[in-house]
N, C-alpha and C positions, 0 to 999 in steps of 0.2 A: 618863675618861667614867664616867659611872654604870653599876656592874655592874647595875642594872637595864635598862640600855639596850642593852646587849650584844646581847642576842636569847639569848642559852642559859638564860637563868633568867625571859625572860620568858612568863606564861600563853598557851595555843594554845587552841583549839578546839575543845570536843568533837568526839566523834562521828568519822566518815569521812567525805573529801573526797566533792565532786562526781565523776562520770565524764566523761571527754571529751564524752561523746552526749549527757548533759543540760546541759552548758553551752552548748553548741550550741544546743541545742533552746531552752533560759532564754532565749539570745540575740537566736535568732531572734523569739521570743516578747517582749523588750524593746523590738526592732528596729518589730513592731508596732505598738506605744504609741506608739513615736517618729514613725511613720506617721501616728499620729491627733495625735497634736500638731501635725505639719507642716501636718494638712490642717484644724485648728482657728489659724494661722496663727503658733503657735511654732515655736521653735527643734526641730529633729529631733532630740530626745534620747530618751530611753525608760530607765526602770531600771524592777526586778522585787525583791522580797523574796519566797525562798525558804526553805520551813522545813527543822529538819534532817531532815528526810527526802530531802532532795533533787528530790521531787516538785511538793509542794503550796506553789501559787504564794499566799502571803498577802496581797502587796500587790501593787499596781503605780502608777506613777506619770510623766506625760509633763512635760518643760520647763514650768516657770511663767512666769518672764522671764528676764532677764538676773542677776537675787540670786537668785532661787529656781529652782536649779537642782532638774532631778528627782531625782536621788539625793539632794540633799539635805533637799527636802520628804519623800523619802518616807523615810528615816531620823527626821527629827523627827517623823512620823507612826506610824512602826515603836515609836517610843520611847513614845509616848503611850499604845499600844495593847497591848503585848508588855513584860514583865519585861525588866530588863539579863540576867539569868540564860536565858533563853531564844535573846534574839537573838543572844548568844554562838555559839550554835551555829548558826547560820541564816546564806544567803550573799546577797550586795547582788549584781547583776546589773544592767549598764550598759552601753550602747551604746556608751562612748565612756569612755576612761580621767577617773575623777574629777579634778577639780582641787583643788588643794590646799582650800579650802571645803566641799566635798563629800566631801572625805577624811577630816578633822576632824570634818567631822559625823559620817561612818560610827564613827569614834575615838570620837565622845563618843555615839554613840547604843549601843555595844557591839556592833556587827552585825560579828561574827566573820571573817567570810570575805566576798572581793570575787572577781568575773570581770568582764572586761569585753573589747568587740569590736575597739575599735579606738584606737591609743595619743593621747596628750596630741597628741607631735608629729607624725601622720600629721593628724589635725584641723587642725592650723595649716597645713599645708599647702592643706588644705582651703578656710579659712576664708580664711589671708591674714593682712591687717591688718583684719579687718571690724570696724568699729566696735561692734555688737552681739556679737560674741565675744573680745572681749581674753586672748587665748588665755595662762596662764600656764603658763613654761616648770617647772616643779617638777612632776616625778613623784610621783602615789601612794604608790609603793613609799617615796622619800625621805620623806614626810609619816610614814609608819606606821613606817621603821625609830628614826622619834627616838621612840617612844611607847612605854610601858609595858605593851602588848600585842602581842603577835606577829600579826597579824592576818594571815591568808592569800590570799595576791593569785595569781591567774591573768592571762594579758592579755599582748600583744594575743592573739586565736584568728585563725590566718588561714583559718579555714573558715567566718566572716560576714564575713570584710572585706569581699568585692566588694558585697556587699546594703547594709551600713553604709552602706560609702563613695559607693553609687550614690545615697542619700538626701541627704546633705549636699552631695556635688558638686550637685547641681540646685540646694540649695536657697539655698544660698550664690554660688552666681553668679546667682541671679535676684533676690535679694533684697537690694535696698542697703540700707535701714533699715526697722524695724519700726516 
């Protein structure tokens, strides 16, 4: 393997991690978006871009469709707006662990650090075989340890699963297709 890829010589993140209490909080706060997207008749997702301060919430963004997942609009969006030198240190915040797509994006947009509520496969459980979520089985973490950047993953938190997972169980057994 490439000594690049090992993870001990690859580049980390500035700055200091998030705290337990504002991941939570980012979360919850994701969790939100995801709420308004279900009730504008997407998918319940929800992601957040947070600066390094761990505070100030810069973006947000809910499910677009089935391609345009919200962490990954809001990464191309982070990208357009924000230096690669910046977003390095800034953390992506998701309702719901990215999928290989949305993790690539986070990868190519430079957005350092990820949290997220709830994993790839507690969602498939969720969802099933729903034809609007063709859930792929590839972890985040797997995505980001083949890459050139050590990029900092949290996930799942079980102090949002129950609220996550009360959104998607509804909306996914009432919804056969969009």
């Amino acid at each position: 393997m490439n000594a690049a890829l090992t993870g001990h010589d690859r580049p980390t993140p500035p700055g200091s991690d998030p705290t337990p209490a504002q991941m939570v909080k980012h979360l919850q706060q994701a969790n939100q978006v995801a709420i308004r997207s279900r009730d504008m008749g997407r998918h319940p997702f929800g992601a957040l871009l947070v600066a390094p301060d761990h505070e100030t919430v810069l973006l947000e963004q809910g499910n677009v469709d089935t391609v345009n997942h919200a962490e990954s609009v809001l990464a191309r969006s982070a990208y357009s707006q924000f230096s690669p030198a910046y977003l390095w240190g800034c953390t992506l915040y998701s309702t719901a662990e990215p999928c290989a797509m949305c993790a690539g994006t986070q990868y190519w947009a430079n957005i350092g650090r990820l949290v997220y509520g709830i994993s790839e496969a507690r969602l498939l459980e969720l969802t099933g075989n729903h034809e609007q979520n063709p859930t792929l089985s590839v972890p985040c973490r797997y995505v980001f340890s083949h890459s050139q950047k050590a990029i900092q993953v949290w996930g799942p938190i079980a102090e949002v699963e129950v609220e996550i997972v009360e959104i998607h169980r509804e909306f996914w057994t009432t919804h056969n297709s969009l």
